[in-house]
N, C-alpha and C positions, 0 to 999 in steps of 0.2 A: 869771759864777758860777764859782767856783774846784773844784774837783773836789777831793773827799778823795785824799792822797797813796796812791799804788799801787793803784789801782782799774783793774780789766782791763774797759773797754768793748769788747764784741764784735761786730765786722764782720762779717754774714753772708756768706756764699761761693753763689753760684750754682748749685752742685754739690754733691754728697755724698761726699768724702772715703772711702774705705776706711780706717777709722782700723788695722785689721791690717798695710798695706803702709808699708814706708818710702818716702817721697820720695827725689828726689835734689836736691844743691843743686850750683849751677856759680856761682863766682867770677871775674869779667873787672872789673880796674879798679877802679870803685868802685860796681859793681854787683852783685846779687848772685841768681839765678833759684832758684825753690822749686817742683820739676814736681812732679806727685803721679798716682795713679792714681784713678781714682771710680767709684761706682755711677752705675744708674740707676732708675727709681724702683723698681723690683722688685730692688732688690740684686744687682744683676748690672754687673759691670764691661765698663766703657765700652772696647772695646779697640782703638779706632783714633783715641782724642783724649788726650790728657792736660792737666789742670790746671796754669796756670802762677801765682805771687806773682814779681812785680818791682821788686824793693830798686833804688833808684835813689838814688844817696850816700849809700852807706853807710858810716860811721863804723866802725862794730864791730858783733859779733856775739859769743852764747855759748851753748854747748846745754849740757845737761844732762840727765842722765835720773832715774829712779826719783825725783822731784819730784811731787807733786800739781802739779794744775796751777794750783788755788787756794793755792800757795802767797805770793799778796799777799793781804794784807787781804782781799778780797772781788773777787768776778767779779757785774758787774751779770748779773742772772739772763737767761735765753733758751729759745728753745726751736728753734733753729738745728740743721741738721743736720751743720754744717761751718761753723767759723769760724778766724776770725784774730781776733786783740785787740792793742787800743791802749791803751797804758796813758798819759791824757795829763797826769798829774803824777806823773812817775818820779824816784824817791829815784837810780838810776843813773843816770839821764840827766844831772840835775843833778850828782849826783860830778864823772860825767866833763866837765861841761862846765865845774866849777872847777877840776881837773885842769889841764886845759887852759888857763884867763884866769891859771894859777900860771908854766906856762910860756910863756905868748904872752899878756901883757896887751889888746892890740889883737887878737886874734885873729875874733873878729867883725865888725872892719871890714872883712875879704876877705873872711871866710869865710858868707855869706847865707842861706846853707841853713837850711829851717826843721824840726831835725831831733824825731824823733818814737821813743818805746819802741813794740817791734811785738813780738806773741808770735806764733807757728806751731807748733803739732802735730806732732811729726812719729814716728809709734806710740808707744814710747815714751820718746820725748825733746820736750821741748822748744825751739824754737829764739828766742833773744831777737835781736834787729834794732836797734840805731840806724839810724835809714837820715830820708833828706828827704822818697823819697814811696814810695809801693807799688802797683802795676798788678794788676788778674788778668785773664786770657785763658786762651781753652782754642786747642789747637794741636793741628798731626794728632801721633799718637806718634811718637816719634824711633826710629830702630834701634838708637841708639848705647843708648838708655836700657832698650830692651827689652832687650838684648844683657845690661846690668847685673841688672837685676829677674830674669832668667832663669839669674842665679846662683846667688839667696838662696833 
């Protein structure tokens, strides 16, 4: 079944996001990490774990702020406390991946990955994802990351 173009299906998250807090995002290679801070169930932040998203080949990214967030067509409705969305017939995806077949006709016979549009929250911005797959995990908190949060 074909999915109407730019429809944001939502992943729910495990956890509850502080939607107040920015994330931080760390780039190595062609990965890319999404930490974030969360509640628990009484709104109170968790303050010895942090939330992780793991872009693993990633292509590209682009944020954006002051955007709704339904600015596609439509977000399949939920009632999630924290999510991420796939959007899996992206007008950008496809751009870029004729982009691409403009400059490297064969570029699919190396290239395998089975890449996907991903959207992330992050207060307020959003973050867009090309990437092949995406992990979440929670982790103990970082000092490097408190250190940052303990800025803003």
């Amino acid at each position: 079944m074909q999915i109407e173009k730019d429809i944001a299906i939502p992943i729910e998250l495990k956890v509850w996001q502080i939607p107040s807090e920015f994330g931080i995002m760390t780039q190595y290679y062609d990965c890319l990490l999404f930490s974030f801070k969360f509640w628990n169930e009484n709104k109170l932040e968790v303050v010895d774990k942090i939330a992780n998203l793991f872009f693993k080949g990633v292509w590209t990214m682009k944020f954006s702020r002051f955007n709704k967030y339904r600015y596609y067509k439509d977000e399949i409705e939920h009632s999630f406390r924290s999510n991420y969305s796939i959007i899996p017939n992206s007008s950008w995806l496809e751009e870029l991946k004729s982009q691409r077949k403009n400059n490297d006709k064969k570029w699919e016979d190396y290239d395998k990955r089975n890449y996907k549009h991903y959207i992330v929250q992050n207060n307020a911005y959003y973050i867009e994802i090309i990437a092949d797959n995406v992990e979440f995990y929670i982790s103990n908190t970082n000092e490097i990351y408190n250190k940052i949060w303990e800025k803003w």
